[in-house]
C-alpha positions as CSV (number, residue, x, y, z in Angstrom):
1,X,31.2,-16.0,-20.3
2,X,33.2,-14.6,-17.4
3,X,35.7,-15.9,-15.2
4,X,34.9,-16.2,-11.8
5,X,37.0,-13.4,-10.2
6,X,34.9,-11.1,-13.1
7,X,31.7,-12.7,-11.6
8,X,32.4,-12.2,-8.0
9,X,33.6,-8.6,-8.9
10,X,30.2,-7.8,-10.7
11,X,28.1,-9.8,-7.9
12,X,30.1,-7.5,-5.4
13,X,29.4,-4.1,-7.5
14,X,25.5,-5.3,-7.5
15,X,25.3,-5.8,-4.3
16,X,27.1,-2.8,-2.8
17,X,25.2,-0.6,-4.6
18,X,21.5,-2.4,-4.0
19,X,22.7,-1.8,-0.4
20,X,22.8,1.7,-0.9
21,X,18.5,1.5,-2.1
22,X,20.1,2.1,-6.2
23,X,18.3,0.1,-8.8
24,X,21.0,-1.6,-10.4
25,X,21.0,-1.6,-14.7
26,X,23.5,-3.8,-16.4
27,X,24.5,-1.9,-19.4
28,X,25.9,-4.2,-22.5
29,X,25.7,-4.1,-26.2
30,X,25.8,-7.2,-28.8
31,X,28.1,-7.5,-31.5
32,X,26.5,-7.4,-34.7
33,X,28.2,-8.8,-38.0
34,X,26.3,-8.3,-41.6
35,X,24.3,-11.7,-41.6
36,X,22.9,-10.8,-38.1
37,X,21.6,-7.4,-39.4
38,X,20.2,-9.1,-42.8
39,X,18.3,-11.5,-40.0
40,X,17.0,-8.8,-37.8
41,X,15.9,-7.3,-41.3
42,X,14.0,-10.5,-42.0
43,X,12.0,-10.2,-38.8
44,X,9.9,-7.6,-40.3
45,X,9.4,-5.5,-37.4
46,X,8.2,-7.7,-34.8
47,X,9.4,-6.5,-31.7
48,X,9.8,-10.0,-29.6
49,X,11.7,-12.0,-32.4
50,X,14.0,-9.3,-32.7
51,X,14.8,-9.1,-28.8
52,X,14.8,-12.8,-29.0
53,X,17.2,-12.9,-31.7
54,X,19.9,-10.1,-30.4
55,X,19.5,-11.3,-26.6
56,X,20.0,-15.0,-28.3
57,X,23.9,-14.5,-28.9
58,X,27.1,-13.0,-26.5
59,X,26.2,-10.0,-25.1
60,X,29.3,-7.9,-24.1
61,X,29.0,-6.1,-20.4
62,X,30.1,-1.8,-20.1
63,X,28.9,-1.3,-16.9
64,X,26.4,-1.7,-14.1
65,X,24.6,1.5,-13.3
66,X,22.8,2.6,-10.6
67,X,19.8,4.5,-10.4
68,X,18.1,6.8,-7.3
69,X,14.7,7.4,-6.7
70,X,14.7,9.4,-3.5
71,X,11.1,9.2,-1.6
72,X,9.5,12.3,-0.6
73,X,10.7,13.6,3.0
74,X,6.9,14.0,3.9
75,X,7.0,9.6,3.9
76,X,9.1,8.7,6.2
77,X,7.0,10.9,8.7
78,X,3.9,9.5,7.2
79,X,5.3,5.6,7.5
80,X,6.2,6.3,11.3
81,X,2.3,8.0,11.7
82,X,1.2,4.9,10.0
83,X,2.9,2.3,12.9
84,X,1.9,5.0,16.0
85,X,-1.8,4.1,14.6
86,X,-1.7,1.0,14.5
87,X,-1.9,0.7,10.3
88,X,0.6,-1.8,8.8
89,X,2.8,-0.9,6.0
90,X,3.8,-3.5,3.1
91,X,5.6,-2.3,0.3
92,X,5.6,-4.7,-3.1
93,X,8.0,-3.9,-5.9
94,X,9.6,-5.0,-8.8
95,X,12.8,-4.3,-7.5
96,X,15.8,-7.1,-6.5
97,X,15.6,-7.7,-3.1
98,X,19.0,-6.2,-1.5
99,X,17.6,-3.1,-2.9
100,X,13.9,-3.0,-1.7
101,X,15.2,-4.3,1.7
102,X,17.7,-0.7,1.9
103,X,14.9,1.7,0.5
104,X,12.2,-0.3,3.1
105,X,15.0,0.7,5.7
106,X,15.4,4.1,4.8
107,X,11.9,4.8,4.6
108,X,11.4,2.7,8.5
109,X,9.1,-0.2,7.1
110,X,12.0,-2.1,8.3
111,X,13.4,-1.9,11.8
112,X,16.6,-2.4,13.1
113,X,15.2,-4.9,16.1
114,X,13.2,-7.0,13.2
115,X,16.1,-9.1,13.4
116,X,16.4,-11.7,10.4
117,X,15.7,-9.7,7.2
118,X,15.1,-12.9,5.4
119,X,11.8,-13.2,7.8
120,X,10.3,-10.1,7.1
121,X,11.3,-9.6,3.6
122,X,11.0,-12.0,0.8
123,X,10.8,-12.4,-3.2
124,X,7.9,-13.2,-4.6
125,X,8.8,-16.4,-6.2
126,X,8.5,-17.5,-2.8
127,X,4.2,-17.5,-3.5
128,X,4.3,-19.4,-6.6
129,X,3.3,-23.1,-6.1
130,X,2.0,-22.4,-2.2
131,X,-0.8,-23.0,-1.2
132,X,-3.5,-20.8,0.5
133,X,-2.2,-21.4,4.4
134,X,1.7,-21.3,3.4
135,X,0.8,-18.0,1.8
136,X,-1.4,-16.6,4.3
137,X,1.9,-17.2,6.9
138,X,4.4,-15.7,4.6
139,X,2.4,-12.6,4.7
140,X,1.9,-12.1,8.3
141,X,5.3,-11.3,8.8
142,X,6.3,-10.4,5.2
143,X,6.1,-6.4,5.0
144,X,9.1,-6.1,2.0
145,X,8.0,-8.3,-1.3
146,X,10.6,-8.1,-4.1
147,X,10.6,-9.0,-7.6
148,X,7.0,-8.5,-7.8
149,X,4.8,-9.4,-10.6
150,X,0.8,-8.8,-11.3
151,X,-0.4,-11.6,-10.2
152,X,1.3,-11.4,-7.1
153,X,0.4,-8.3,-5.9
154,X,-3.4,-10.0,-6.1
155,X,-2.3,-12.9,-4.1
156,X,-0.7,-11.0,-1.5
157,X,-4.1,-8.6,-1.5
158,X,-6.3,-11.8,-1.3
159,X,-4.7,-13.3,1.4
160,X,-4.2,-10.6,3.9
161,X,-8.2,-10.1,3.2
162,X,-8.4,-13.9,4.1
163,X,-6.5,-12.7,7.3
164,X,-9.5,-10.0,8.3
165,X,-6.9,-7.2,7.1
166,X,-8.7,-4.1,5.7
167,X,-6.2,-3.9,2.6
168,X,-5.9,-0.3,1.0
169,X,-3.6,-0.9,-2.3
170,X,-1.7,2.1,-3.9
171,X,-0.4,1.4,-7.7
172,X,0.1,3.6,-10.7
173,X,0.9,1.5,-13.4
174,X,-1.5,-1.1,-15.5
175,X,-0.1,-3.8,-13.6
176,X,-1.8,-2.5,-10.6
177,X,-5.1,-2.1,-11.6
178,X,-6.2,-5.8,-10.6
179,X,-4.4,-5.2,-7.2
180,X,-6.7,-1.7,-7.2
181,X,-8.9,-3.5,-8.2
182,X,-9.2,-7.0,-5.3
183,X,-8.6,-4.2,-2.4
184,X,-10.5,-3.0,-0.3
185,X,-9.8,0.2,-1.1
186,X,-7.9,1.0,-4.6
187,X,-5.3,4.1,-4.1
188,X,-4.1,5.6,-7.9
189,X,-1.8,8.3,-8.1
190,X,-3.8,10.8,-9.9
191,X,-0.4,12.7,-12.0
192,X,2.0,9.8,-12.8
193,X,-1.5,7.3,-12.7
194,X,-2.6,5.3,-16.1
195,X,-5.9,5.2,-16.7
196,X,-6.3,2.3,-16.3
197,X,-5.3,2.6,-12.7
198,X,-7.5,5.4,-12.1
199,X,-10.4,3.2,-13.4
200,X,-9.8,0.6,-11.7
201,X,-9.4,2.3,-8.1
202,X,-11.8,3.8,-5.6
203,X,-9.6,6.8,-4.6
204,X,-6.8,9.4,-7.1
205,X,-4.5,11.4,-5.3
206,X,-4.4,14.5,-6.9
207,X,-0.8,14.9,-5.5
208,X,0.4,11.5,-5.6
209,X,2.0,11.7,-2.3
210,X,2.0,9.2,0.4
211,X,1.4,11.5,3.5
212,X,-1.9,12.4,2.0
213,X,-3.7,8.7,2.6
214,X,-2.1,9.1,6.2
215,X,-4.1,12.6,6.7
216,X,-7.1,11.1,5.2
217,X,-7.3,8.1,7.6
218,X,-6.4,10.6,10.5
219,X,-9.6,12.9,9.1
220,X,-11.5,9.8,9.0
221,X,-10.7,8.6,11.9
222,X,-11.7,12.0,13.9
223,X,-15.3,11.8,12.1
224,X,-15.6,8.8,13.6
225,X,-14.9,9.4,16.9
226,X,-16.9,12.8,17.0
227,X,-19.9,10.8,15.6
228,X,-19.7,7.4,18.4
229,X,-19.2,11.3,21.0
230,X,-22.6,12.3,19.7
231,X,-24.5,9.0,19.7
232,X,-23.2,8.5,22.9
233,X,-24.0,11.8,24.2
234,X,-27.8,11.5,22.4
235,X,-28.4,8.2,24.2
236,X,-27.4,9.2,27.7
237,X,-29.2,12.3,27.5
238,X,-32.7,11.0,26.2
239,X,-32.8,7.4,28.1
240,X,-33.6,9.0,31.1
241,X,-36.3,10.3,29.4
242,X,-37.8,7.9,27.4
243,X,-37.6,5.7,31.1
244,X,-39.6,8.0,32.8
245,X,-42.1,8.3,30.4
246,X,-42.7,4.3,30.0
247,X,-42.8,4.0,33.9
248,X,-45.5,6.6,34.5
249,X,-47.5,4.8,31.3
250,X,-46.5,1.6,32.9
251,X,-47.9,2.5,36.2
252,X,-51.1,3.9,35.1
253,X,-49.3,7.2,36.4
254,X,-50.0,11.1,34.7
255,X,-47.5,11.9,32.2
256,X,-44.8,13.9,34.1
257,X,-43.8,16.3,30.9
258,X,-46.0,17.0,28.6
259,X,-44.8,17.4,24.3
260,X,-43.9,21.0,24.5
261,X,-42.1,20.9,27.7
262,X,-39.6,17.4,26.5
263,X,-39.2,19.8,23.3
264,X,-38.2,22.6,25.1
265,X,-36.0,20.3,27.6
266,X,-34.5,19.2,24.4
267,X,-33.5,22.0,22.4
268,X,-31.8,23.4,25.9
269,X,-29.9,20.2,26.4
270,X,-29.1,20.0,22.7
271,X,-28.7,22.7,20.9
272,X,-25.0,23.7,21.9
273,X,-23.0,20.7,23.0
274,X,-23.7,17.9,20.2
275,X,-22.2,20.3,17.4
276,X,-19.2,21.3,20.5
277,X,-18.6,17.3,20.1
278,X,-19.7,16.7,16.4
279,X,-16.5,19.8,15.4
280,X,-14.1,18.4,18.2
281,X,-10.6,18.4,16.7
């Protein structure tokens, strides 16, 4: 074992370098003497009884590494798009929480005025043995989950569903797919994707990048407006009408436009300014 000073130095190292968004590697090796080779020889290949039996025994500590993985400069913009529109942003890794807390940061998930980090960013160990309302209150405010496994990215899909959240889910790994799979909309990353990721999701991004689902929402988003700007425009235009027409029927009255004349009204009133609205940027 290690003395405490040796402790407190590699607890320091760790986090210093978490806080920096590295993902921190502890690099060791165990001595081997001949009977502990003749026993690793007697496991006859199986993988876990062999990890079991060198992990079992003093492990000697070289170093702690750490390791970047620098986002894209297209996500940070995206993240910030993402907030301006109203769309939350949750990130769930595997990662030890000092370090998903600094990347969460770095990418603005996090905000300085969020105050107590502990309060919007947690370990998942903090789901196991909750129940249904305890969980649904962690993830309200929980937008950084650490230490992630499987099953917990399902729970926290689940219960932001229970919530009335409209959960899209990105994942590339076989982990994911049940994640991919319980949202309402599965995101895979179409290079660095599994396949069973892709099969399991409802969209592949062809360029696995981030920014993309943020232009696809916008895009979406603009359709949708353009087609509420045409129903809209539809209903006030023919109401009118469709009034006048029941009132003169109503009253026992002569129609006051005949078929050909409403069709010609109509493809004047219509035939320019719906598709003006229906291609409005």
């Amino acid at each position: 074992g290690f003395a405490a000073q040796e402790t407190a130095w590699f607890e320091a190292e760790n986090s210093a370098l978490a806080s920096k968004a590295y993902r921190v590697l502890c690099v060791g090796a165990r001595p081997l003497t001949a009977r502990h080779v003749e026993e690793l020889k007697a496991c006859n290949g199986n993988g876990s009884e062999i990890l079991e039996k060198l992990v079992s025994g003093g492990l000697v500590l070289f170093a702690l590494v750490g390791l970047m993985d620098p986002p894209r400069a297209s996500v940070r913009q995206a993240i910030a798009t993402c907030h301006n529109a109203g769309i939350r942003v949750a990130m769930v890794t595997g990662d030890q929480r000092a370090t998903a807390v600094a990347i969460a940061k770095d990418l603005g998930i996090l905000h300085p005025d969020d105050g107590d980090v502990s309060w919007v960013a947690s370990e998942c160990a903090a789901l196991k043995g909750a129940g249904k309302e305890q969980i649904d209150n962690l993830c309200a405010h929980v937008r950084v989950w650490s230490r992630a496994q499987p099953a917990d990215k399902v729970t926290i899909v689940e219960s932001l569903q229970r919530q009335g959240h409209v959960v899209a889910m990105t994942g590339d790994g076989t982990n994911d797919a049940g994640a991919l799979k319980r949202a309402n909309i599965g995101v895979a990353m179409g290079i660095a994707g599994t396949d069973v990721a892709k099969g399991a999701s409802d969209v592949i991004l062809l360029d696995d990048c981030f920014a993309t689902i943020v232009d696809a929402i916008a895009e979406g988003r603009r359709i949708f407006e353009n087609i509420q700007r045409m129903a809209t425009y539809l209903l006030c235009g023919n109401v009118y009408d469709v009034i006048g027409v029941m009132l003169a029927m109503t009253l026992g009255w002569a129609i006051p436009l005949e078929e050909t004349q409403l069709f010609k009204a109509q493809f004047l009133t219509h035939w320019f300014y719906p598709w003006v609205m229906i291609y409005q940027g």
